[in-house]
C-alpha positions in Angstrom: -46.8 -93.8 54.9 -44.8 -95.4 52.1 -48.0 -97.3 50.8 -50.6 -94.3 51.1 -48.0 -92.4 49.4 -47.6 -95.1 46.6 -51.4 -95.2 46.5 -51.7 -91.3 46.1 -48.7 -91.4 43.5 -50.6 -94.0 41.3 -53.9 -92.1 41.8 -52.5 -88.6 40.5 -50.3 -90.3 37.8 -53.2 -92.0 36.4 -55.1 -89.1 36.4 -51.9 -86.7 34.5 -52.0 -89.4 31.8 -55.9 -89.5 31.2 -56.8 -85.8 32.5 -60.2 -87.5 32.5 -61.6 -85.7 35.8 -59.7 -82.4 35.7 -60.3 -81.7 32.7 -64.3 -82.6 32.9 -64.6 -80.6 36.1 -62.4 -77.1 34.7 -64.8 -77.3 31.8 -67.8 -77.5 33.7 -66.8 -74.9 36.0 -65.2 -72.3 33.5 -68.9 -72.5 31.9 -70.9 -72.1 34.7 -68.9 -69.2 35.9 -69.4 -67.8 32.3 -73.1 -68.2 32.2 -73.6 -67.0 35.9 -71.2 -63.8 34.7 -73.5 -62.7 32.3 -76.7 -63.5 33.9 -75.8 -61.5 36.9 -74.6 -57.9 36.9 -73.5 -57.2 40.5 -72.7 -54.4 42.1 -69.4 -54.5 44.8 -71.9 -54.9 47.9 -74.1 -57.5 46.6 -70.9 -59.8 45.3 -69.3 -59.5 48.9 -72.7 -61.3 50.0 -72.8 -63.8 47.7 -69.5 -64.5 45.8 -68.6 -67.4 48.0 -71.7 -68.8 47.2 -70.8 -68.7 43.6 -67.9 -70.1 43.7 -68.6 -72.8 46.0 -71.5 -73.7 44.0 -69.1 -74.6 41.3 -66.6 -76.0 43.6 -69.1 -78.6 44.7 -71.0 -79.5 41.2 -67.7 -79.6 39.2 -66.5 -81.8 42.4 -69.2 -84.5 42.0 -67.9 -84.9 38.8 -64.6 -85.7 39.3 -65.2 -87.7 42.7 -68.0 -89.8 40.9 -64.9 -91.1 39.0 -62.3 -91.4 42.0 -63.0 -95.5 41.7 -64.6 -96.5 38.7 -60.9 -96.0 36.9 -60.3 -99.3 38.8 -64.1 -100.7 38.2 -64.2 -99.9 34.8 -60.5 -101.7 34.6 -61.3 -104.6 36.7 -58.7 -104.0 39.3 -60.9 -102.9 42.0 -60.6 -106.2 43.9 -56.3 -106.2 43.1 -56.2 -102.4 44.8 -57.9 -103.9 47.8 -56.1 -106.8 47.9 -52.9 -105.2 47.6 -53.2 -102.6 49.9 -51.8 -103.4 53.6 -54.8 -102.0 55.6 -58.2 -100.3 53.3 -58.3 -97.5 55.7 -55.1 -96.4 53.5 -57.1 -96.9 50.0 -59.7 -94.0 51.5 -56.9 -91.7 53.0 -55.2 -91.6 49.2 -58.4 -91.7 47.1 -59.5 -88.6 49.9 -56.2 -86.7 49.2 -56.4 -87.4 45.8 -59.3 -86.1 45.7 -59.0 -82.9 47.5 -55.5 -81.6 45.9 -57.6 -82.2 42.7 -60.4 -80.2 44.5 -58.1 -77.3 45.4 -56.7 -76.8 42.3 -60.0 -76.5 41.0 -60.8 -73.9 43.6 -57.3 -72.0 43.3 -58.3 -72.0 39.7 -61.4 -70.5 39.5 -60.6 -68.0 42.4 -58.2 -65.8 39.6 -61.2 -66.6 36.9 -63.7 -65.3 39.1 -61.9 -62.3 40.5 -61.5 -61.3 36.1 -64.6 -61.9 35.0 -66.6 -60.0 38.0 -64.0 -57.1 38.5 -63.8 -58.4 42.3 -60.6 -59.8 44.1 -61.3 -63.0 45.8 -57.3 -63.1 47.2 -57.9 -63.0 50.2 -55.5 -65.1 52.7 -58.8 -66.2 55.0 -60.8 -66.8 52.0 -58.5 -68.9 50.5 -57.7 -70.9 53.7 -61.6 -71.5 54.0 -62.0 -72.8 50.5 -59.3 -75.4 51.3 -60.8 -76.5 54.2 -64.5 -76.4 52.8 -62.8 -78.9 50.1 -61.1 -81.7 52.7 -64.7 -81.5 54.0 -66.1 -82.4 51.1 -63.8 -84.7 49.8 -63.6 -86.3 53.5 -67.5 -87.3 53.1 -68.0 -87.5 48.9 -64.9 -90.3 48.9 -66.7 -92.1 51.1 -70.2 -92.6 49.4 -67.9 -92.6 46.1 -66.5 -95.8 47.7 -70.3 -96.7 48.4 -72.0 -96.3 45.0 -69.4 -97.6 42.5 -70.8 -100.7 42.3 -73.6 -100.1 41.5 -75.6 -99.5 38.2 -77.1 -96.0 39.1 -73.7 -94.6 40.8 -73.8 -91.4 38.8 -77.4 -90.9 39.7 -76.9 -92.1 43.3 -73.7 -90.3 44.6 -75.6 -86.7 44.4 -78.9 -87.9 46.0 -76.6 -89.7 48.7 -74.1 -86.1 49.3 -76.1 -83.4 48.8 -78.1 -83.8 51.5 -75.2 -84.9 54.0 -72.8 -81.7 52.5 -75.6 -79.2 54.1 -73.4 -78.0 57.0 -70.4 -77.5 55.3 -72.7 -75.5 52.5 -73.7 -73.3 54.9 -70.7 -72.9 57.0 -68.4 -72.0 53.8 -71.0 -69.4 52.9 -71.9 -68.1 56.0 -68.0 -68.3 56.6 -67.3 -66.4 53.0 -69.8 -63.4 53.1 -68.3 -62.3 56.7 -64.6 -62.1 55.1 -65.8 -60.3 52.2 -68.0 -57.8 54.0 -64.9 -57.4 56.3 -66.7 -58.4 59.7 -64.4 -58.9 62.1 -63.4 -62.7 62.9 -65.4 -63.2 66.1 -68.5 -62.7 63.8 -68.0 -65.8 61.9 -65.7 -68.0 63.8 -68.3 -70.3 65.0 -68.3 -71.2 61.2 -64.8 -72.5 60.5 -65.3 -74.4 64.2 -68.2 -76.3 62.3 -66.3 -76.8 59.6 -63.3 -77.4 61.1 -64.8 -80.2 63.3 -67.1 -81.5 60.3 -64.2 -82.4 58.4 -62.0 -84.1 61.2 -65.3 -86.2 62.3 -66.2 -87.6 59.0 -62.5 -88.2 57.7 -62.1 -90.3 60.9 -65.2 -92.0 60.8 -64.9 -93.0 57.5 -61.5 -94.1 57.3 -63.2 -96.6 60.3 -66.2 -98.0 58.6 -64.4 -97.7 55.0 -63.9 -101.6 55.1 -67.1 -102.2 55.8 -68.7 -100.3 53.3 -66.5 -101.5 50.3 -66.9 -105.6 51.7 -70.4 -105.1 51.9 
């Protein structure tokens, strides 16, 4: 615990310093939110439906942004090979770059949650809602650190991390949507439960499987 808390301790100071990803991913999503606020003119039914897509839309592009970065700070340094070395098992390099990761994810999401619920005249605080944002965002992190881990060295990472995740992020997609639009229509939780089981489950399976294969992947 001492080393994966050292790891997520350098990992979030490094980041305070530099602002590099937070900063990139706010921008992006404060944009987005902006151009989708005056392209759309909603009325209070239609955003129940669709606000979570919305905002999970920009949860997961601004995301790719910052995760893209999550090791190339050490690549582009030419430490990669000292953090592996130094670490006592690499299982705990994936564990703090996933953490890492997904508090910066969250305060994304907590951030835009108050923008959102501003710009469109429609409260987003909801308990549930919140709770399923969180988790929608360990499931992401769980499975974009991983292929992170798997594209930095190569010359077309920034090109190759969204071909690799999108594709692989399609149940969490649709269970955080699916999941949303039943808490904002007010359906009773039975309705949509099934939904945070899959996501639940999604994001226990792939954050154990890939603190498993994680050495693999980087050696190779």
């Amino acid at each position: 615990m001492a080393s994966l808390w050292a790891l997520i301790k350098k990992d979030l100071i490094q980041e305070w310093r530099s602002k590099d990803i937070i900063s990139a991913m706010l921008a992006f999503a404060v944009l987005t939110l902006f151009i989708f606020n005056y392209a759309l003119s909603l009325s209070p039914q239609a955003q129940a439906s669709i606000a979570t897509g919305i905002v999970w839309v920009l949860v997961v592009f601004a995301g790719t942004l910052g995760i893209n970065r999550s090791f190339s700070a050490e690549q582009d340094q030419d430490c990669f090979d000292a953090l592996l070395l130094g670490a006592p098992d690499l299982s705990l390099v994936y564990l703090a770059k996933m953490l890492s990761n997904f508090l910066i994810m969250a305060l994304l999401a907590l951030f835009l949650l108050p923008v959102y619920s501003l710009l469109y005249n429609y409260s987003l605080f909801n308990g549930l809602f919140v709770g399923l944002i969180l988790l929608g965002a360990w499931a992401y992190s769980a499975m974009a650190t991983l292929l992170a881990g798997l594209s930095v060295q190569t010359r077309m990472r920034d090109m190759l991390l969204p071909v690799l995740l999108f594709p692989l992020l399609m149940p969490v997609n649709i269970a955080v949507v699916k999941a949303g639009a039943g808490i904002l229509e007010g359906l009773p939780f039975a309705d949509f439960s099934i939904w945070f089981t899959l996501l639940a489950a999604y994001a226990v399976i792939i954050t154990t499987i890939s603190s498993m294969v994680f050495e693999y992947v980087i050696k190779e």
